[in-house]
ZAMARGU-4260 file (C-alpha; in steps of 0.2 Angstrom, whole numbers, plus 5000, padded with zeros to 4 digits):
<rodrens>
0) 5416/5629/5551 | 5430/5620/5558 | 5445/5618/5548 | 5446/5602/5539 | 5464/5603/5541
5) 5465/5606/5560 | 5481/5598/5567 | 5491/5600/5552 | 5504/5615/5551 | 5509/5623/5536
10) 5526/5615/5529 | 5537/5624/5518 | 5536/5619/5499 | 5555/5610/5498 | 5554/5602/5513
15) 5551/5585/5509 | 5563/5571/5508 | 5548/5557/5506 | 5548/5540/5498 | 5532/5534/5499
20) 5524/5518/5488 | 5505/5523/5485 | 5499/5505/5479 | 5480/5504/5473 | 5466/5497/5461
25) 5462/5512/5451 | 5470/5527/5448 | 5461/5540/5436 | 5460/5544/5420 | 5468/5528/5417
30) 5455/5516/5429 | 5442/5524/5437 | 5428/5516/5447 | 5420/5529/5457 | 5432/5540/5469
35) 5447/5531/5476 | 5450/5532/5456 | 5452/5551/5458 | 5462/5552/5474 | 5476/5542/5467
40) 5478/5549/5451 | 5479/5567/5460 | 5488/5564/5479 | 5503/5559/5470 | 5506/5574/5459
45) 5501/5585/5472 | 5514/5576/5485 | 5528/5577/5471 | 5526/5593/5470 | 5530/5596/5489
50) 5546/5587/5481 | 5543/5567/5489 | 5549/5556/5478 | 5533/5546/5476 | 5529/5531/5465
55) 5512/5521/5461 | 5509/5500/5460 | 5493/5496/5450 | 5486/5480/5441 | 5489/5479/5424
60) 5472/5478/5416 | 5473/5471/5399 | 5464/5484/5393 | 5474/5496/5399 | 5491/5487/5395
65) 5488/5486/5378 | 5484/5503/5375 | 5501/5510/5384 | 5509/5497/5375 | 5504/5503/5359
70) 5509/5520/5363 | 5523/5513/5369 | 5524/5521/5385 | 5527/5505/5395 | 5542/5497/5397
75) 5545/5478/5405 | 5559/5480/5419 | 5554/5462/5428 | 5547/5448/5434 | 5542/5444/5451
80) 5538/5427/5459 | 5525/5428/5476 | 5521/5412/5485 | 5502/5413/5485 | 5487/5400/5486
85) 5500/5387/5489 | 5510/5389/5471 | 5522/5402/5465 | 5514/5416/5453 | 5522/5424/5440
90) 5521/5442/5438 | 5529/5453/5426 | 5529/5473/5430 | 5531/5486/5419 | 5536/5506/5420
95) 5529/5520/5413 | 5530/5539/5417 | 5512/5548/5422 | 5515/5566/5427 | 5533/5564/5430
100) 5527/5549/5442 | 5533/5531/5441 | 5518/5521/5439 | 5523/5501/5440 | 5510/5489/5431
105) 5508/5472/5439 | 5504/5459/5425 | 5497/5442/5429 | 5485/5438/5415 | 5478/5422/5424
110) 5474/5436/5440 | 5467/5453/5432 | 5456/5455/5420 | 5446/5471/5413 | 5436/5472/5425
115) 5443/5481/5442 | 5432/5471/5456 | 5424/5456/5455 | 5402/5452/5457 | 5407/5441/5472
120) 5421/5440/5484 | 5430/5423/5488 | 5444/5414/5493 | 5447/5417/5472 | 5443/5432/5467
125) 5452/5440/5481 | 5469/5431/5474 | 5472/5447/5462 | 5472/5459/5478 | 5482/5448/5489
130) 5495/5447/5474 | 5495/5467/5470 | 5497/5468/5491 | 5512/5455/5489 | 5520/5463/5475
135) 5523/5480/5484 | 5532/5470/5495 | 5543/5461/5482 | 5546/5477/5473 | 5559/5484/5481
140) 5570/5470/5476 | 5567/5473/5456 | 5568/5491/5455 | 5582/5497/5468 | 5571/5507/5478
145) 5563/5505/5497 | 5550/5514/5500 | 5548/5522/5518 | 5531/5520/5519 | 5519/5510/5508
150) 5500/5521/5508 | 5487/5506/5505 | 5470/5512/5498 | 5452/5502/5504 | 5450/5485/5506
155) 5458/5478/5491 | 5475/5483/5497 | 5474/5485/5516 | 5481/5466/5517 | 5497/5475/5514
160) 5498/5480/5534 | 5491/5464/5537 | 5506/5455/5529 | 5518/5468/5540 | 5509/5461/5555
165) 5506/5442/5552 | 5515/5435/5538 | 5525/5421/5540 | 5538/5429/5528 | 5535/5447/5525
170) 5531/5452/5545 | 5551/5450/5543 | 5549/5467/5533 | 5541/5476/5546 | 5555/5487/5551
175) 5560/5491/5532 | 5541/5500/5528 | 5526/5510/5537 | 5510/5507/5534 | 5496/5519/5530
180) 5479/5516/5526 | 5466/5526/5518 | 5448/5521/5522 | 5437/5528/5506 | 5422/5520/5509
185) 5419/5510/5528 | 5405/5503/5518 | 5417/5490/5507 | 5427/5479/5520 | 5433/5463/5510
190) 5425/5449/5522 | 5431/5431/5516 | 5430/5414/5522 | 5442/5409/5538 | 5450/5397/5525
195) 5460/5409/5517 | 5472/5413/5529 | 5482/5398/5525 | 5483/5402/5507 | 5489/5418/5510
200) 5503/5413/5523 | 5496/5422/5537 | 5503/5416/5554 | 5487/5407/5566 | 5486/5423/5577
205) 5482/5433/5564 | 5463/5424/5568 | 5460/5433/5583 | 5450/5448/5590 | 5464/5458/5589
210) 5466/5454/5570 | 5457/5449/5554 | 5444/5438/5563 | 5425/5446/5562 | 5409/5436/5568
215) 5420/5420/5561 | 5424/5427/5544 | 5440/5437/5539 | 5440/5455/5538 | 5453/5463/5528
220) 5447/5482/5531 | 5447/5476/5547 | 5464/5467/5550 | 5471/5485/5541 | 5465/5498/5553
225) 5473/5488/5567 | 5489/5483/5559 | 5491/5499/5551 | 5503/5512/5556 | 5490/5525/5554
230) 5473/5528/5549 | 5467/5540/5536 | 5449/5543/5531 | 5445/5556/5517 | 5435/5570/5525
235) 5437/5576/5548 | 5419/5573/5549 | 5420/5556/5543 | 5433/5549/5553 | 5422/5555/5570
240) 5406/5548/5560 | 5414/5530/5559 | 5415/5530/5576 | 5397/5529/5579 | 5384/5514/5576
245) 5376/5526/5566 | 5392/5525/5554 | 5404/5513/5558 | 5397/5498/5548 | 5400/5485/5562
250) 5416/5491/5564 | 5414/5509/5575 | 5419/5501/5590 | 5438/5494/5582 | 5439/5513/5574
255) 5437/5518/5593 | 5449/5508/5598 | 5461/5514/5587 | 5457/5533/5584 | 5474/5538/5593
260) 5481/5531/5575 | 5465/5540/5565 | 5467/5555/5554 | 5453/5565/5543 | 5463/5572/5530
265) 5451/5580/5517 | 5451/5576/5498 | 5455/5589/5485 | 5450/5593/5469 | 5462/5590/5453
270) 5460/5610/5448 | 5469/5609/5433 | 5457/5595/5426 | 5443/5604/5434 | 5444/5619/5429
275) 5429/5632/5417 | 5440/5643/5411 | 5449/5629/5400 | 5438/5615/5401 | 5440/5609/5382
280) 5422/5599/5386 | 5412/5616/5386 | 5404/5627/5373 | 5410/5640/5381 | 5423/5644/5395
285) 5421/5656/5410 | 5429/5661/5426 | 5422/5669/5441 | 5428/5685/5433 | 5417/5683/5417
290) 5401/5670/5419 | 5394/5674/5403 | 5402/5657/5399 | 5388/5647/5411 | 5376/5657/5403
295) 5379/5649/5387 | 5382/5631/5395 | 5365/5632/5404 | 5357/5636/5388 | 5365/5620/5380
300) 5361/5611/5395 | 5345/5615/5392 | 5343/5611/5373 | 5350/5597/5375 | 5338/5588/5388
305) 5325/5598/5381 | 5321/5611/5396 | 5310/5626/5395 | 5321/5643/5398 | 5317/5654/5412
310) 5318/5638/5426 | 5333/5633/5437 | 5342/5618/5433 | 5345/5604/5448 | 5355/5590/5443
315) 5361/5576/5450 | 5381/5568/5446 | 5384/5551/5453 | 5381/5532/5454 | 5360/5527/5458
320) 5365/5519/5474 | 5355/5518/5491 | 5372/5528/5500 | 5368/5543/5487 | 5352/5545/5492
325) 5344/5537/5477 | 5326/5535/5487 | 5325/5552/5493 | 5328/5561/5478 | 5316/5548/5469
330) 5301/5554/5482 | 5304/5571/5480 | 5304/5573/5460 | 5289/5577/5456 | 5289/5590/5471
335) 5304/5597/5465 | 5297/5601/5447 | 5278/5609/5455 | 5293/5620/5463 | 5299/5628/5448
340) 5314/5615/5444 | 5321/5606/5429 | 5332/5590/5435 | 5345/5580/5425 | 5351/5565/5432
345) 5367/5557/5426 | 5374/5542/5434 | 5373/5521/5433 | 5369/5510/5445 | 5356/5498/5455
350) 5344/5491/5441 | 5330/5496/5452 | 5333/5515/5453 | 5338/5516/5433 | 5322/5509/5428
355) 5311/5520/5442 | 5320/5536/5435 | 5319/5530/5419 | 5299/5530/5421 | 5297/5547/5430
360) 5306/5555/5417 | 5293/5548/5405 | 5281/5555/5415 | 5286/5572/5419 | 5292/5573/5402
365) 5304/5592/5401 | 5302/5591/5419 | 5316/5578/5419 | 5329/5571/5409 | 5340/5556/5416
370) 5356/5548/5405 | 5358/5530/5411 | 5378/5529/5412 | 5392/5540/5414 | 5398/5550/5398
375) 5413/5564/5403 | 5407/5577/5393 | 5390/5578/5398 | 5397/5577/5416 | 5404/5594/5414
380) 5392/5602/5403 | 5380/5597/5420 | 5393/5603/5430 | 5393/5620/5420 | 5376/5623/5414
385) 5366/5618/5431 | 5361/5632/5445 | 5361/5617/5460 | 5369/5600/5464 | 5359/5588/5473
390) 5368/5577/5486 | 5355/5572/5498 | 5366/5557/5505 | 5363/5544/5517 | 5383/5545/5519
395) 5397/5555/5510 | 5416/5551/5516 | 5420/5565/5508 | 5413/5568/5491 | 5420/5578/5473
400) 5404/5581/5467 | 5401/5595/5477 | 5419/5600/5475 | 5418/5601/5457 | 5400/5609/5456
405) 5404/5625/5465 | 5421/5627/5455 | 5410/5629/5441 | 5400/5640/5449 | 5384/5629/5454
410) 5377/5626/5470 | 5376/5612/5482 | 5362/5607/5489 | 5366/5593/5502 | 5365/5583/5517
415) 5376/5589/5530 | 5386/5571/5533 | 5402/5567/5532 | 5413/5575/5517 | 5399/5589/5511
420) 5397/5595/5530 | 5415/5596/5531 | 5415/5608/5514 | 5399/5616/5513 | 5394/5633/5522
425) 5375/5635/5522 | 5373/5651/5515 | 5356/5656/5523 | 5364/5652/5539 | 5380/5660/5536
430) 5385/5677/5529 | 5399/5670/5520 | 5388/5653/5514 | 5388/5646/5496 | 5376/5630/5497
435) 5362/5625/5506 | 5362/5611/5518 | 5347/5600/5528 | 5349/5587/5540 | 5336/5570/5541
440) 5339/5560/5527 | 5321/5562/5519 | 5311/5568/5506 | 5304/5581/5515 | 5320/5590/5523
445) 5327/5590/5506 | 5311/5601/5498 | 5313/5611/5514 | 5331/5614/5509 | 5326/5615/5489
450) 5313/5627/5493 | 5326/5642/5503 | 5339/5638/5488 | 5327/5644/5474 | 5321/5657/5487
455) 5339/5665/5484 | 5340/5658/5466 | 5326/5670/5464 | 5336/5685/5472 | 5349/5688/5454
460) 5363/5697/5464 | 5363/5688/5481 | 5363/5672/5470 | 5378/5680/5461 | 5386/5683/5475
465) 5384/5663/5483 | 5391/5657/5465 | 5406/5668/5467 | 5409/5664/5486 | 5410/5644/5479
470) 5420/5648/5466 | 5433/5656/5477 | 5434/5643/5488 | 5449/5631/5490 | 5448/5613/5489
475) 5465/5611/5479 | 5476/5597/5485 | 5488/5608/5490 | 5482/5609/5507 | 5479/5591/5508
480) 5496/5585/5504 | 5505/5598/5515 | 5494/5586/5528 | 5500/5569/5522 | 5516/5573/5520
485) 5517/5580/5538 | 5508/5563/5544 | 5521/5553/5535 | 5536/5564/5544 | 5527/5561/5561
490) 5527/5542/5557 | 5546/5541/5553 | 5549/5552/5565 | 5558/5566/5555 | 5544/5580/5563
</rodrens>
C-alpha cells in the first residue's frame, strides 16, 4: 500500500519554530459534530508537541460558555468590533487553556447559539461564520500575537482566505498571514445568494470564475481552495478522488486546477483517548498483549443487545446517512444474519434510515440491535466487544471509525474509497492484511466481502493473528503532524 505520507520527510522533534492560528466550528470533546470535531481537538496537541506554538479560535456556544465559566476556566481578555452585514458587531472573546493550548472563544450572543450549523444556509445564518472568519483576523490586535499562518477548517471558515484575497480591508493583511485550508468533507460547500458579497465587504471581482461565483450563486468552499495558500484534504486517496466527476461534487475541475497547491495529509487517531488498555468506558481493559479483556467486552456487548453466544458481532458506528452507505447495509441485513452474524448499529441521522432500521430490528429480533443516537460509552463498548466494523461507504475523506476499531482489536470491513483504502490492507489479499475490503458500492460486493471475513473469523489463530497486525498498526498523529508542520515551513519558506 502506498504511504499515506509520501512526500513528507521525517523532521526532527525540536524543530519547529511555528505560529499557526487553527480557527474552526468544533473542536472535540468540547463541540463535536461529526469529524472535523476530532481533527481539531487532536492536530493541535500533536503539532505542540513538535514544539509550534499553536492556538485555537472557536464560537463561544452558550452552552459551552457557561459550563467553562462555572469552572472558571475562561477568562474575558477583550472585545472586538468587525464591520459585518452593513453594522459593527460586538464580540467579546475569552481565553482558556485546553492541553496547554490557547483556545480563544468568540462571543456574540445575537450570532451563535447551541446549535453548531444551521437547518438552512442564507445570507443570515451564514453571518456567525463570516464573523468567526473576521475575528481571526482582528485577533491579533487584542492578544499580542500574529499568527504565521491561519489553518481554516471546511466551509464554514474557508471565507478566511477569501477575505486575504478580496476584501476591501482585510486583502491589506495578506502579506501578514498564509492561508491553509483543510477540505473534510467536499460534500459541504457553503452556496449562498450573489447578494451577500456586499454585506461581507468583498471587492466586485471576487464575483468571477476565478473566485467565489458558481452557476450564479456564491461558493465559499469554492472561493477557499483558490484563494488559499494550500490545499489539505484528510486522507491521499482523497485528494486524487476529488479530482474526478465521480468525487468532486461539481467542483473536480477547480480541484484540478489547483492541485499543484493540493495535499492528502492523513488523519490520526487521538491514541491516548482511544486507547483498551485504559479506556475507563470498558468492563474490562486489554492490550494486544492480553485480549482476555475483549473477551469479556464482547460478552457485555452481547448481553446487552441481547445476542446468542457463539456468533460473531458486526457493528456499525456512525451517522445514518446516504455517504455511509446506509442503503447498502439496509439491503443486506437480513443476509448478513442467514450468514451467521449478529449486528448492532449505533448512529442518528436521516429519519428515513432510523425508522427502516428501527423495523428490521423488530423483525430479526437478536439478529439485530440498533441504538438511535450517539451515547460515548456504548460507542466504545462496540468498538471493544465487536469482531468486524462495517463501513460500506459511498465516500470516506478519510474516516476514524476504522481507525478506532482495529486499535481495539476489531476488524474492518470496508469499501476501498477514499480514507479506508488509504488505511486498510485487505488481508486475504495480502500476507500482512488486517481487514477485508470490496469495491462497487452494493449490497452484493459487501456479502461477498462479509462472506471471506467470517471465512477467517472461523480460522481462531489466523483471525488472532489479523486482530494483532491491526492493533499494531500506527495511525497516531505523530506522523500526521511531522506532515503539516513540514507543509507550513514549505509555505513560509523556512524548508
Amino acid at each position: 500500500m502506498a504511504s499515506p505520507f509520501v512526500g513528507y520527510r521525517e523532521m526532527a522533534s525540536e524543530d519547529i519554530s511555528l505560529k499557526v492560528l487553527h480557527v474552526a466550528t468544533e473542536m472535540a470533546p468540547l463541540v463535536k459534530v461529526g469529524g472535523l470535531g476530532d481533527v481539531v481537538g487532536s492536530l493541535p496537541k500533536a503539532l505542540k508537541k513538535l514544539g509550534a506554538d499553536v492556538r485555537l479560535l472557536l464560537p463561544a456556544y452558550p452552552n459551552l460558555l457557561e459550563e467553562l465559566q462555572s469552572r472558571q476556566s475562561a477568562k474575558p481578555i477583550g472585545k472586538l468590533y468587525i464591520a459585518l452585514n452593513w453594522r459593527v458587531y460586538e464580540a467579546s472573546v475569552y481565553e482558556f487553556d485546553f492541553n496547554g493550548i490557547p483556545v480563544y472563544l468568540l462571543d456574540q450572543p445575537e450570532l451563535y447559539s447551541d446549535s453548531v450549523y444551521p437547518q438552512r444556509l442564507d445570507c443570515a445564518s451564514v453571518l456567525p461564520f463570516a464573523l468567526l472568519s473576521m475575528a481571526s483576523l482582528e485577533l491579533p490586535n487584542l492578544i499580542d500575537w500574529t499568527p504565521q499562518l491561519i489553518h481554516a477548517h471546511d466551509w464554514p471558515t474557508a471565507l478566511i482566505p477569501i477575505l486575504l484575497r478580496w476584501h476591501r480591508h482585510y486583502s491589506k493583511l495578506s502579506h501578514s498571514h498564509k492561508a491553509i485550508l483543510t477540505i473534510h468533507n467536499l460534500a459541504h460547500q457553503g452556496i449562498l445568494p450573489k447578494e451577500i458579497l456586499p454585506s461581507i465587504g468583498l471587492a466586485d471581482e471576487a464575483f468571477s470564475i476565478d473566485g467565489v461565483e458558481f452557476y450564479g450563486s456564491v461558493n465559499l468552499l469554492k472561493g477557499g481552495i483558490i484563494a488559499a495558500d494550500a490545499v489539505t484534504t484528510v486522507s491521499p486517496r482523497y485528494s486524487w478522488e476529488i479530482q474526478t466527476p465521480s468525487f468532486g461534487m461539481g467542483l473536480d475541475g477547480v480541484i484540478e486546477s489547483q492541485k499543484h497547491k493540493l495535499h492528502g495529509i492523513l488523519n490520526g487517531l487521538d491514541y491516548e483517548y482511544w486507547n483498551p488498555a485504559t479506556d475507563q468506558f470498558l468492563p474490562a481493559i486489554y492490550s494486544k498483549d492480553d485480549l482476555s479483556g475483549k473477551e469479556k467486552c464482547s460478552r457485555a456487548l452481547s448481553e446487552r443487545c441481547g445476542f446468542d453466544d457463539g456468533r460473531p458481532i458486526a457493528a456499525f458506528v456512525g451517522r445514518l446517512v446516504e455517504q455511509k452507505g446506509i442503503d447498502i447495509l439496509l439491503a443486506a441485513l437480513n443476509e448478513l444474519v442467514k450468514m451467521g452474524f449478529s449486528l448492532v448499529v449505533l448512529g442518528s441521522g436521516h429519519e428515513n434510515f432510523e425508522m427502516a432500521l428501527e423495523e428490521a430490528a423488530a423483525k430479526l429480533k437478536k439478529g439485530l440491535s440498533v441504538h438511535i443516537g450517539y451515547f460515548e460509552e456504548l460507542a466504545h463498548l462496540i468498538y471493544a466487544g465487536s469482531d468486524m466494523l462495517l463501513m460500506p461507504s459511498l465516500f470516506e475523506p478519510c474516516g476514524l471509525s476504522q481507525l478506532i476499531a482495529m486499535r481495539y482489536g476489531t476488524v474492518p470491513v470496508a469499501r476501498a474509497v477514499g480514507g479506508l483504502a488509504d488505511t486498510i490492507i485487505d488481508a486475504d489479499g495480502n500476507p500482512e492484511g488486517y481487514g477485508f475490503l470490496f469495491s462497487n458500492p452494493s449490497p452484493d460486493e459487501l456479502l461477498k466481502c462479509a462472506e471471506r471475513a467470517i471465512a477467517a473469523w472461523s480460522e481462531e489463530e489466523r483471525w488472532r493473528k489479523i486482530i494483532l497486525r491491526g492493533m499494531s498498526a500506527d495511525f497516531s498523529w505523530d506522523r500526521s503532524a511531522k506532515a503539516y508542520a513540514e507543509l507550513y515551513h514549505q509555505l513560509l519558506g523556512s524548508q
